[in-house]
C-alpha positions in Angstrom: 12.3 -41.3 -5.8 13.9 -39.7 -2.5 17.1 -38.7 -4.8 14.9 -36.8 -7.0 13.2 -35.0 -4.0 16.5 -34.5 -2.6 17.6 -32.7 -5.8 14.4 -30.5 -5.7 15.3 -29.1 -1.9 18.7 -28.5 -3.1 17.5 -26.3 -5.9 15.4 -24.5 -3.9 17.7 -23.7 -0.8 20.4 -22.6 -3.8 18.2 -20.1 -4.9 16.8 -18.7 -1.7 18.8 -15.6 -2.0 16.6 -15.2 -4.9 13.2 -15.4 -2.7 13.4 -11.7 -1.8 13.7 -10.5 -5.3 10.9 -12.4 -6.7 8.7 -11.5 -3.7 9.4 -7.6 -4.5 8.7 -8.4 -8.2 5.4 -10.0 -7.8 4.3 -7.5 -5.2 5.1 -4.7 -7.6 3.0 -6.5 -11.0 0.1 -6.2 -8.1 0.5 -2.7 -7.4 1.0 -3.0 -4.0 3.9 -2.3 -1.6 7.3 -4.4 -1.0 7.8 -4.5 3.0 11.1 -6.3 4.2 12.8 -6.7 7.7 16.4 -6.1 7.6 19.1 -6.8 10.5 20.7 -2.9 10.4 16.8 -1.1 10.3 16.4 -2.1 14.5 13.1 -4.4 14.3 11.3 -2.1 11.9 10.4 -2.7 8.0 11.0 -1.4 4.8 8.7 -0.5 2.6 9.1 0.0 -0.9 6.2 1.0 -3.1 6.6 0.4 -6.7 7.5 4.1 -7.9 10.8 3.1 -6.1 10.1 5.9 -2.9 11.8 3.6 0.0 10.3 4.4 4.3 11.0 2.8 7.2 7.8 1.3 8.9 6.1 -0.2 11.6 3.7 -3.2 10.7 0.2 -4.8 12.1 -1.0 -7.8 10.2 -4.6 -8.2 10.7 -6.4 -11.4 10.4 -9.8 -12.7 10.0 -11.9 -15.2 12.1 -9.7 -17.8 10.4 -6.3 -16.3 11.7 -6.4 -15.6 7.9 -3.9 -12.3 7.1 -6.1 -9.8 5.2 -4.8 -6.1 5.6 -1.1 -4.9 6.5 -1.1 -1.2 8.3 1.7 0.3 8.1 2.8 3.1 10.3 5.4 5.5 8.5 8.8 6.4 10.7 10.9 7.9 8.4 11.0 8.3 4.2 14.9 6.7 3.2 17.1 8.3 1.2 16.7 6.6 -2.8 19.5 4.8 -4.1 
């Protein structure tokens, strides 16, 4: 049994360059936004809305009485260049 589990993890950390694309896909079949942190953007996120239109963002997460996420507000800093 733990060889088989051991196979499953390996999978899964093989594909984690994946993770980010399938994240972005799903968001988009939603409708909603696509926000990313990347090292070279200084602390801020990316947010990329489904029309392709790319900004650079601040982000609040707010929670409920559960410390459940239920809203992301987004403050725009700049619109990127496409491509």
């Amino acid at each position: 049994m733990e060889e088989k589990q051991t196979w499953i993890v390996d999978r899964l950390l093989q594909n984690m360059d994946k993770m980010h694309e399938l994240g972005r896909q799903r968001a988009f079949e939603l409708g909603n936004p696509f926000y990313a942190q990347f090292e070279e953007d200084g602390g801020y996120y990316r947010k990329e809305m489904p029309s392709g239109e790319k900004y650079l963002v601040t982000v609040e997460i707010i929670f409920d009485e559960h410390d459940m996420p239920v809203e992301i507000k987004d403050t725009i800093i700049k619109k990127l260049a496409d491509g």
